[in-house]
C-alpha positions, 0 to 999 in steps of 0.5 A, a space after each residue: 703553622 708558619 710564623 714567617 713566610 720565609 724559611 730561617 733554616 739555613 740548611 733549607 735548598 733555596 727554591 721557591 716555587 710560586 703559580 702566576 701567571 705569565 705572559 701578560 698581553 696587555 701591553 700589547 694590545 693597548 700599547 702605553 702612550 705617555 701623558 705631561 699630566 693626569 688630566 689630558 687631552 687626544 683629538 678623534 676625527 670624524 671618520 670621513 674627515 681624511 676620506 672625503 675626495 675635494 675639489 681641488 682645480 683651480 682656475 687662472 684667476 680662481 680662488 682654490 676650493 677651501 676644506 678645514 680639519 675638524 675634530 673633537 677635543 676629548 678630555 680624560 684623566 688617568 687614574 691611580 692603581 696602587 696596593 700597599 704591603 708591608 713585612 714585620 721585623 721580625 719576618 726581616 730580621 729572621 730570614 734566610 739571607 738568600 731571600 728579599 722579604 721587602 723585595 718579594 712583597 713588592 714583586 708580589 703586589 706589582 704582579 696583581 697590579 698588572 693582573 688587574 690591568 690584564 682584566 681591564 684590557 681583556 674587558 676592553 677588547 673581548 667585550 661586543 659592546 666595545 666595537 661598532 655594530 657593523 664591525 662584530 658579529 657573534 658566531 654560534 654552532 657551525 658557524 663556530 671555529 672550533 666546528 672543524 667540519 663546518 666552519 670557513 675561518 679563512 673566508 670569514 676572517 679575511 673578509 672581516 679584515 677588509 671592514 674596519 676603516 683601518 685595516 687591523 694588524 692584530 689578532 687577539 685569541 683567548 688560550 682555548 680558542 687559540 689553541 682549537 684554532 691552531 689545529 682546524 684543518 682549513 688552517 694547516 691545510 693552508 700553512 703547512 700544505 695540501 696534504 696536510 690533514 692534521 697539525 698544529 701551525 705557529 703564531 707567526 705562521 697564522 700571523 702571515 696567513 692573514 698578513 697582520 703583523 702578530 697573533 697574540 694570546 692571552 692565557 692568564 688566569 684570575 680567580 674568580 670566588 672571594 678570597 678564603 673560599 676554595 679557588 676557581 681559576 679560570 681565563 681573563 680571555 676568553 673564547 673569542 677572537 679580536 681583530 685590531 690595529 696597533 699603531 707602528 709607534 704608539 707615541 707618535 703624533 696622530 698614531 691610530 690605534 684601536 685602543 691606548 693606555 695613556 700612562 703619566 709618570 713612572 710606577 712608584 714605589 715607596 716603603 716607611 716605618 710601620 710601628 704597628 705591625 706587630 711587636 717588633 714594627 716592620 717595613 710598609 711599602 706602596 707600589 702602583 701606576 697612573 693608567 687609562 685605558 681608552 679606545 681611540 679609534 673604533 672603526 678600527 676592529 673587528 670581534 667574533 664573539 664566542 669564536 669557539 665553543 
């Protein structure tokens, strides 16, 4: 067994190869809005406020009609997400020089930290209960897109996109669905042309098809047993599809979005002396984000749920 997680052999070819995952969507989907402090409050709208049409002639002598801007002040608080770390002496003091041993615990800990972020996002948007009842549906057997012969993707997801108040100009696909989605014949008919019977067509491709501005696929993966037992990998996002509105600047005044992340101050990081790891003391370090997750504007999604089987 190894006594250090970093090689002392000065010979050793310097590669390190390390499984993670790559490619987080999170961002994207609930895009970070900067908060003055952790307790904060957003206005939410009734959803008729902007769509009721007033009266608005007025007579020569007339007093014109007069209309007031309601809405609810919703107060929320983000909350702290941290892990902490450390390295012994020992593992500082005998490694290679081409190795970061503090630097590569930090890295490390900021990579589950956005792996939790991941799995909360993915809860938020692939999750029925999340949107309006008018604005979901659950797709089952041929009504599913993976059923190539049966199933009308189009039709039915650009008459989803008409729904929600405001139109989406996001679509969410877990990995698997994505990738049974990208090849369903309707799909590359129409993108690559008539005559094509088999393919596979781009995000961009698709992105335009239905006019939104991205596709986005989520591909990560968590473990799902408890720590110590053989590791069972499987995907945050699942097989469904979330159609969704992102605002064009998130930190813009009265941006509208389907879901936020209000975010307060800059991610930390600290290290101190430990004098009680090990023998020799070591390095202890701290790194996290103050975060909320939040959905703004639920009139403003669509979700098929078990999009794919």
């Amino acid at each position: 067994m190894s006594l250090s997680a970093y090689p002392i052999d000065p010979h050793l070819t310097a590669i390190a190869i390390a499984y993670k995952n790559e490619d987080y969507i999170a961002d994207d989907v609930a895009p970070r809005v900067r908060v003055g402090k952790q307790k904060f409050t957003f206005l939410q709208y009734a959803s008729d406020q902007f769509f009721n049409i007033p009266d608005t002639r007025v007579g020569r002598r007339s007093k014109p009609n007069e209309v007031n801007l309601e809405a609810s002040e919703v107060t929320d608080s983000t909350e702290d997400f941290a892990l902490d770390g450390g390295v012994p002496k020992a593992d500082m003091d005998n490694a290679d020089e081409r190795y970061d041993p503090l630097g590569d615990e930090v890295e490390f800990l900021q990579e589950l930290i956005a792996l939790d972020r991941e799995s909360r996002v993915a809860g938020y948007v692939f999750n029925n209960a999340t949107y309006n009842p008018g604005l979901r549906e659950t797709l089952a057997g041929t009504s599913q897109f993976s059923d190539y012969v049966n199933s009308s993707p189009i039709k039915k997801i650009r008459t989803a996109l008409d729904m929600p108040l405001v139109r989406p100009n996001q679509m969410t696909f877990g990995q698997e669905g994505w990738t049974s989605f990208s090849s369903h014949p309707e799909i590359v008919e129409a993108v690559l042309g008539t005559a094509a019977k088999k393919g596979i067509v781009s995000r961009e491709a698709v992105a335009n098809l239905f006019e939104v501005k991205e596709v986005l696929v989520g591909a990560a993966r968590a473990n799902s047993v408890k720590r110590g037992q053989a590791p069972a990998l499987t995907r945050l996002w699942g097989k469904h599809l979330a159609l969704t509105h992102k605002a064009k600047v998130p930190q813009a005044k009265g941006a509208l979005q389907f879901l936020a992340s209000f975010e307060f101050g800059d991610r930390i990081g600290a290290q101190w002396e430990d004098k009680n790891m090990g023998m020799r003391g070591g390095t202890a370090c701290r790194t996290g984000e103050s975060l909320r997750e939040r959905i703004v504007a639920a009139d403003a999604g669509y979700f098929f749920q078990n999009a794919f089987g």
